[in-house]
C-alpha positions in Angstrom: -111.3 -14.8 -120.8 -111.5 -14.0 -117.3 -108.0 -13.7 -116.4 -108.6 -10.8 -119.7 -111.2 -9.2 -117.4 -109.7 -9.1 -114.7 -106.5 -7.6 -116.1 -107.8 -4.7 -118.1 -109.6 -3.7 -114.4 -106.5 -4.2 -112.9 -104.7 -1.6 -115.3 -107.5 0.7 -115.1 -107.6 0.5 -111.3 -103.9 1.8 -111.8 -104.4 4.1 -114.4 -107.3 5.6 -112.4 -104.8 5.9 -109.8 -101.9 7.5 -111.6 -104.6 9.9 -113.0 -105.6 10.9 -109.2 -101.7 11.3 -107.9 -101.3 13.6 -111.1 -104.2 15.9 -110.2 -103.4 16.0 -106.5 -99.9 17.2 -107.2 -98.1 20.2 -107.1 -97.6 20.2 -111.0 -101.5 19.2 -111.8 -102.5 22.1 -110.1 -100.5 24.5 -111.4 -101.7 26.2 -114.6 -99.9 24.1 -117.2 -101.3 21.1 -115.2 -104.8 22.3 -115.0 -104.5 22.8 -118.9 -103.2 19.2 -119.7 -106.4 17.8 -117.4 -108.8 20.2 -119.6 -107.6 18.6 -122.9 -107.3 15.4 -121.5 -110.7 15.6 -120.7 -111.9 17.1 -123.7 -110.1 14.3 -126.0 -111.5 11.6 -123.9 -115.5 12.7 -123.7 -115.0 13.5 -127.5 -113.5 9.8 -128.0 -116.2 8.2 -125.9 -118.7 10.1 -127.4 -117.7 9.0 -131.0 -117.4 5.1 -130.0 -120.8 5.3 -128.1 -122.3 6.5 -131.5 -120.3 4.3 -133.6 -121.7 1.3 -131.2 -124.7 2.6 -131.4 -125.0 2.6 -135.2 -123.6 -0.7 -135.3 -126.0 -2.2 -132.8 -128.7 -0.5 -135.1 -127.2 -2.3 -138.3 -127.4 -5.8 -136.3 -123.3 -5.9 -136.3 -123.7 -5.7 -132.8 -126.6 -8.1 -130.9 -128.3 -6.1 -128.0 -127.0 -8.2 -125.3 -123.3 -7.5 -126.2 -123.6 -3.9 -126.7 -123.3 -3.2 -123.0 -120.4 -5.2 -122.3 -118.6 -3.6 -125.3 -119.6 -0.3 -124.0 -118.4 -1.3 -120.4 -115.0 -2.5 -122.1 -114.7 0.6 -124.2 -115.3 3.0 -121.0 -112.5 1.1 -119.2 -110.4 0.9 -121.8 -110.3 4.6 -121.8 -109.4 5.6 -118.8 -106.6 3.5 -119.4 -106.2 5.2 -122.4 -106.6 8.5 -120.6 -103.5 7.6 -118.2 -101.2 7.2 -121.0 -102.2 10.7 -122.7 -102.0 12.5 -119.6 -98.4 11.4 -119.3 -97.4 12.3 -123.0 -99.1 15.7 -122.6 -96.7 16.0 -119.1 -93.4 14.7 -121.3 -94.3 17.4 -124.5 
C-alpha cells in the first residue's frame, strides 16, 4: 500500500511539474494557451467540487466512516492534478 502512495505523489509531483513548464511557455501564454488553462481550470474545480459533494453525501449515508473521508479526499485532490496534466495535453493536441 505504500509503494501505492508513494507512486500516485510521485506522478503528481510530475504532473504538477509538466503543468508549470506548460504555463511558463511561450505557447501557455499566448491566447490559445491562456484559454486551454481557463477550461482546464474550470473542468477541474467543477470535478472536484462534484466529488467533494458526492463524498460528502456518502460520508453522511455512513458509506464512508469519518476517519477515511479525509484520506479519500486527499487521494481524490491528487489524483486530479494528475488528471489535470493529461487534459491539459489533449486540449494542446485538439
Amino acid at each position: 500500500m505504500l509503494i501505492l502512495k508513494v507512486s500516485l505523489l510521485f506522478l503528481a509531483l510530475v504532473s504538477q511539474f509538466i503543468q508549470f513548464k506548460f504555463q511558463g511557455s511561450s505557447e501557455g501564454k499566448d491566447e490559445r494557451g491562456m484559454r486551454i488553462q481557463l477550461e482546464t481550470n474550470s473542468f477541474l474545480y467543477g470535478i472536484l467540487y462534484l466529488g467533494v459533494i458526492v463524498l460528502i453525501v456518502l460520508n453522511l449515508l455512513d458509506f464512508i466512516n469519518g476517519e477515511s473521508l479525509g484520506d479519500l479526499l486527499l487521494y481524490f485532490v491528487v489524483t486530479l492534478s494528475i488528471f489535470g496534466a493529461f487534459y491539459t495535453n489533449w486540449k494542446k493536441r485538439i
